[in-house]
VOGU-3710 file (C-alpha; in Angstrom, 3 decimals, decimal comma):
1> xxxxxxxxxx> 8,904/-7,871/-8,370  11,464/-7,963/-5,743  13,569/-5,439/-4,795  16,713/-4,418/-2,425  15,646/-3,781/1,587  16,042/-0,766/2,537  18,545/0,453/4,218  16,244/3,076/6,759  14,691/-0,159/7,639  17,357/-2,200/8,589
11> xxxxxxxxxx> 18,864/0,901/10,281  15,575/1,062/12,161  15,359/-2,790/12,901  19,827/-2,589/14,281  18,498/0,573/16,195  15,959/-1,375/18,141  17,484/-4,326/19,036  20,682/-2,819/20,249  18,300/-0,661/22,525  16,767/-3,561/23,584
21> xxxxxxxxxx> 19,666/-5,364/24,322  21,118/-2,671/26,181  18,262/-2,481/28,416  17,920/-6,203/29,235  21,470/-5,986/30,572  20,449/-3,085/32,305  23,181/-0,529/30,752  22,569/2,971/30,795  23,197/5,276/28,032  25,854/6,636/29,795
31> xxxxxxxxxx> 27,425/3,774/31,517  27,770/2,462/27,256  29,347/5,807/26,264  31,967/5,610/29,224  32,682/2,045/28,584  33,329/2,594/24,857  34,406/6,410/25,704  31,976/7,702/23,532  29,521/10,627/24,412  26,271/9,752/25,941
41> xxxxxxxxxx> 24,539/11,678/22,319  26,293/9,321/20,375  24,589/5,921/21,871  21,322/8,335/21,939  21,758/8,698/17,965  22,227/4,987/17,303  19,357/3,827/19,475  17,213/6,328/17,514  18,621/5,668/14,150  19,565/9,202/13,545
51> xxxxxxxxxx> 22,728/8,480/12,883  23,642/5,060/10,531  26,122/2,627/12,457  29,095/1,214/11,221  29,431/-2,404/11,211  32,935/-1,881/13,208  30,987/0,150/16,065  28,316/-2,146/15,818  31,033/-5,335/16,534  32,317/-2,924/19,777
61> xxxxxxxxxx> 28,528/-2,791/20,802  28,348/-6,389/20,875  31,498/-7,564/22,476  30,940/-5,108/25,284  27,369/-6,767/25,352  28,906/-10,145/25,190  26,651/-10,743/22,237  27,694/-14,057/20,478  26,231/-16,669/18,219  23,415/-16,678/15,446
71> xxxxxxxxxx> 22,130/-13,525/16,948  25,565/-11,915/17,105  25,936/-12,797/13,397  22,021/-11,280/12,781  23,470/-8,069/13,782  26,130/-7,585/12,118  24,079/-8,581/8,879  22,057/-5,849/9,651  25,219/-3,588/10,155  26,308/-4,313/6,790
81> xxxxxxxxxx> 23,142/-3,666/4,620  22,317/-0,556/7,065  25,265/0,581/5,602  24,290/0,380/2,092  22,988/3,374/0,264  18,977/4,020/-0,731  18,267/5,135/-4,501  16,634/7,992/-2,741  19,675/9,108/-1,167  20,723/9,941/-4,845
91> xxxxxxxxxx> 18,515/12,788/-4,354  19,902/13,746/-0,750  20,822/17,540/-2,102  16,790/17,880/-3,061  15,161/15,776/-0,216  14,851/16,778/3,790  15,685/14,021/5,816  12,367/13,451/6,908  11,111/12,710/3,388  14,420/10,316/2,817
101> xxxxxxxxxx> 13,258/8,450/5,691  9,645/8,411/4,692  10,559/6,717/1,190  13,212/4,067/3,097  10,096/3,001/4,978  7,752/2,683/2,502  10,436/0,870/0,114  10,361/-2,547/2,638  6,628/-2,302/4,531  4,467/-5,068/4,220
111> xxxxxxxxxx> 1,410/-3,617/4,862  1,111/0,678/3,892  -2,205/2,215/4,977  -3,339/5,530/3,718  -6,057/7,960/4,400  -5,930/11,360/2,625  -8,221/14,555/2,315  -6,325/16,767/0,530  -4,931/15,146/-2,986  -4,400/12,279/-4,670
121> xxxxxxxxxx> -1,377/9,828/-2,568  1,658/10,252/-4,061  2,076/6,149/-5,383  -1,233/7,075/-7,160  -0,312/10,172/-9,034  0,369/10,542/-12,910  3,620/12,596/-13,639  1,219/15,778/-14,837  -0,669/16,018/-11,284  2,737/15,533/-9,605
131> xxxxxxxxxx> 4,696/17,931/-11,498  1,546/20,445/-10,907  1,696/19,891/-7,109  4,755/20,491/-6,436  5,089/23,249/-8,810  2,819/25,321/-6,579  5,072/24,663/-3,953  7,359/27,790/-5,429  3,870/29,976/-4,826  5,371/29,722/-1,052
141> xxxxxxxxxx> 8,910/29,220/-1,115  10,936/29,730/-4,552  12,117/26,202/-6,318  14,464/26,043/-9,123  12,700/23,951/-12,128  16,108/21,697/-12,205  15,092/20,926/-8,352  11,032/20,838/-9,355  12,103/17,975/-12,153  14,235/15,417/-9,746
151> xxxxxxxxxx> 11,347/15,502/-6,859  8,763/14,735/-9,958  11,330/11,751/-10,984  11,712/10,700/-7,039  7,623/10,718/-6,863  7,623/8,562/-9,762  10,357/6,568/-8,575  8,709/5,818/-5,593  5,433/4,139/-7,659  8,113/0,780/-8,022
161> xxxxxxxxxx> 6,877/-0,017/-5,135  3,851/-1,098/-6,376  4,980/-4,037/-7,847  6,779/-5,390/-5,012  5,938/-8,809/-3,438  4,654/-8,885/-0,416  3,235/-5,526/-0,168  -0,358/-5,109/0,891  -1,277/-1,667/0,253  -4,761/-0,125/1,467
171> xxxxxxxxxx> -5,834/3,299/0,364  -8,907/5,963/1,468  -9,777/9,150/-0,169  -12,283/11,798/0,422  -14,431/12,479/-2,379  -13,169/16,012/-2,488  -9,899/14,886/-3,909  -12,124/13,866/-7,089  -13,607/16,919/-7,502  -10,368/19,357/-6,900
181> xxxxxxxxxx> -9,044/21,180/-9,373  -5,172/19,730/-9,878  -4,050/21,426/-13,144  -6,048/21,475/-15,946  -9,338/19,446/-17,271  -6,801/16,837/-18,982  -5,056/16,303/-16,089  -7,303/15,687/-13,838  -9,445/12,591/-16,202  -6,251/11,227/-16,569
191> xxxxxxxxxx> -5,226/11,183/-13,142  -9,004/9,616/-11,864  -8,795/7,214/-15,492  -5,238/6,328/-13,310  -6,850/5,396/-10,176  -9,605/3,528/-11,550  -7,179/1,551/-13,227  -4,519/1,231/-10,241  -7,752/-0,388/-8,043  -7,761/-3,062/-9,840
201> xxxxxxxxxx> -4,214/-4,163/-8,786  -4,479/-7,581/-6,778  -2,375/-6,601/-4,087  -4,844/-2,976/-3,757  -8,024/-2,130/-2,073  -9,072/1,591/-2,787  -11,919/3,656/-0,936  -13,478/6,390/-1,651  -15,312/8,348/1,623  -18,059/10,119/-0,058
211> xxxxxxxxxx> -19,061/13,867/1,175  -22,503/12,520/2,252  -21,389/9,709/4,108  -21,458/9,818/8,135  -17,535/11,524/9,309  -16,749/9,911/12,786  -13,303/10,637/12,535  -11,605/13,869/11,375  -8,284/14,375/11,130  -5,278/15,095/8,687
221> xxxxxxxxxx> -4,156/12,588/6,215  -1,565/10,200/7,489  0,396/6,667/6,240  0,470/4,056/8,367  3,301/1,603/7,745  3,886/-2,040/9,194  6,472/-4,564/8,724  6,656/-8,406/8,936  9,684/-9,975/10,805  12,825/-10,148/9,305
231> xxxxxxxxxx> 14,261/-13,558/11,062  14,108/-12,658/14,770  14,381/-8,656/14,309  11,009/-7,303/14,317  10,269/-3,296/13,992  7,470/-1,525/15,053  4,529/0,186/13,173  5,144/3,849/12,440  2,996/6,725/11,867  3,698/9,354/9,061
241> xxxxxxxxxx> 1,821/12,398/9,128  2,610/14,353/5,892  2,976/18,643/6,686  3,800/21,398/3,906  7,598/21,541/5,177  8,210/17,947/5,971  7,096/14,529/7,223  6,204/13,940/10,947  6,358/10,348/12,174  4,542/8,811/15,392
251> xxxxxxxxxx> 5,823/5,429/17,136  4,405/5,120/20,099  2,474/1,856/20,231  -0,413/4,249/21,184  -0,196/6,789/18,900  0,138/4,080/16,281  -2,993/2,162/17,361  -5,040/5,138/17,929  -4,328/5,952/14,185  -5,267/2,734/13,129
261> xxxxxxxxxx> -8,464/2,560/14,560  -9,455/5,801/13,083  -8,277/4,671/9,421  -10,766/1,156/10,140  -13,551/3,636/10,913  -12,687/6,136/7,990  -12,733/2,273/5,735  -15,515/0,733/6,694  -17,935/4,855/6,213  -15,961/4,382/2,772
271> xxxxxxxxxx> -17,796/2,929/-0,077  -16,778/-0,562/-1,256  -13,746/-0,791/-3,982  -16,329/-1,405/-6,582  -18,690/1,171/-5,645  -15,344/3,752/-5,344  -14,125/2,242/-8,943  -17,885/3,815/-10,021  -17,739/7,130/-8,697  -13,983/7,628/-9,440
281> xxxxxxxxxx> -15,394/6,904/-13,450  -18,355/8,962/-12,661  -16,856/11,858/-11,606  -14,400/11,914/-14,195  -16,881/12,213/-16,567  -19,253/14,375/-15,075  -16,570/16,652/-14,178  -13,198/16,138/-16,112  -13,953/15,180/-19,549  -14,457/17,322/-22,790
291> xxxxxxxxxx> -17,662/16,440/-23,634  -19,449/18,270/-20,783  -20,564/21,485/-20,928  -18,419/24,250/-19,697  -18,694/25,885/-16,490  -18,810/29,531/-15,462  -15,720/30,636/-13,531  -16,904/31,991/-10,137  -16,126/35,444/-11,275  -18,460/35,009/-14,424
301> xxxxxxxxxx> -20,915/33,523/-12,153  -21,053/36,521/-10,056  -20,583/38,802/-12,717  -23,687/37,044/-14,286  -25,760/37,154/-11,108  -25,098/40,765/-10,480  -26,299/41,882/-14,139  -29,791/43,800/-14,608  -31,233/41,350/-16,749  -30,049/38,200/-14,495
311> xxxxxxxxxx> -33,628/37,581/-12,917  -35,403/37,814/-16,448  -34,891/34,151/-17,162  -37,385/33,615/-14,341  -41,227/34,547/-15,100  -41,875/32,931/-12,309  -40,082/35,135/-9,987  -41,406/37,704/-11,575  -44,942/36,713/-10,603  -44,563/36,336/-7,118
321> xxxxxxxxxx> -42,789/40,238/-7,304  -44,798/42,422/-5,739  -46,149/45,264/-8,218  -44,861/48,416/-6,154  -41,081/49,212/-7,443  -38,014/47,387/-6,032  -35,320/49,404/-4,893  -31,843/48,990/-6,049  -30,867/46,479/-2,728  -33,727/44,571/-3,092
331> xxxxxxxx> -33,131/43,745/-6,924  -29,678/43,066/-5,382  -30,594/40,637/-2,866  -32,973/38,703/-5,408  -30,577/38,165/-8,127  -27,323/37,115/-5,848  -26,752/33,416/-5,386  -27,767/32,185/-2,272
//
């Protein structure tokens, strides 16, 4: 399915080739912001993409450049659909900046790589797991329910781009996230029936990183995002590192290479996608479904240990108790779990 480009990425793409241009004529900042008496912050917030550019600034950019022809009219293309508006920016009263900018990327990249820890990625998730996640964020700052409901429908949202053309999409998780409690028993078979059935998308390759398996690299999760060229404008990988306020993104060509060496060796410890499909099916089972025996709470379980006649399931333990009387600790230390 095709969709729209986004309009962070094409602010991103004008952003950096206006900075580049600027530099090849070998303009400062300043010397631009006197020429077009603008403030020096101002040229600073365009180069960054912090602030979106008009298509009538972005013509004074390029006649003061002396920017003509088919790359003249590239820009201004650019100008015009930076200055289109993002479905996400619907939302703009409910999302931080940071996340806004987060979903414009991940709306056009070609290629999104992701390695998390903690939970489930968010193009992954089934509207019950969501909604429970970000429920819990209230537990640390208050959030009306209206507010709780629009980030569940932007999170779902999002999962469009799944169908896109053109986008390769490459996704690690620890083994922990399979075993960690999200909600109740019913949510969490549906959400691991969900990702078994997302890994078999073509365009897909999901990893599991089992607990046992050899950790090289440790690290918190991140998203790495790359884009192919758009004619001759051509941005540059970014890193997203995901915290509880907000997103935190990385662009340095080393930062960004660093991060995707470590997600190649967190890939190739992962098991294969058919081995991952196994254990994500496995675990659900073993764990998630209704047909396995309940387990003891860890209260009950220490509750249990702690009772007199805990150690009486085991004659054998009794056997190899000496005959003299155990005091009180000892009884204690035998019958706690280890």
């Amino acid at each position: 399915m095709a969709v729209p480009g986004s309009p962070t990425v094409r602010r991103r793409r004008l952003a950096a080739e206006l900075r580049e241009i600027r530099e090849s004529k070998g303009k400062s900042g300043d010397a631009v912001a006197a020429a077009l008496k603008w403030s020096p912050s101002k040229v600073s917030r365009y180069e960054r993409a912090r602030t979106s550019l008009q298509p009538r600034e972005v013509r004074r950019l390029l006649d003061y450049y002396q920017i003509t022809g088919a790359r003249r009219d590239l820009l201004l293309e650019l100008a015009e659909d930076a200055a289109q508006k993002g479905w996400w920016e619907d939302f703009a009263d409910s999302l931080s900046l940071d996340y806004q900018q987060f979903i414009g990327l991940e709306h056009e990249a070609s290629l999104i790589a992701i390695w998390h820890v903690d939970v489930v990625t968010g193009l992954l998730q089934t509207e019950a797991y969501a909604r429970h996640i970000i429920s819990s964020y209230s537990q640390v700052e208050p959030i009306p329910p209206g507010m709780i409901e629009r980030l569940v429908r932007v999170r779902m949202q999002r999962q469009q781009v799944l169908d896109r053309e053109g986008l390769q999409l490459s996704v690690v998780l620890d083994e922990s996230i399979l075993q960690r409690r999200i909600g109740n028993d019913m949510v969490m078979h549906e959400q691991l029936q969900r990702l078994a059935k997302e890994s078999e998308r073509p365009n897909l390759t999901l990893q599991i990183l089992p607990l046992d398996a050899q950790h090289t690299v440790f690290g918190e999760s991140f998203v790495i995002f790359r884009f192919g060229a758009d004619n001759e404008a051509m941005l540059q990988d970014v890193v997203s590192t995901e915290h509880l306020r907000n997103d935190f993104s990385l662009e340095g060509e080393q930062e960004t290479y660093l991060h995707w060496i470590a997600f190649q060796r967190i890939a190739g410890a992962s098991l294969d996608p058919a081995s991952s499909r196994t254990l994500i099916h496995r675990t659900a089972e073993t764990y998630w479904s209704g047909n396995r025996q309940p387990r003891l709470s860890r209260a009950r379980r220490y509750s249990a240990a702690r009772s007199p006649t805990a150690g009486r399931t085991r004659p054998f333990a009794r056997r190899l108790t000496p005959a003299r009387p155990c005091t009180p600790a000892r009884r204690h230390s035998r019958t706690l779990p280890g």
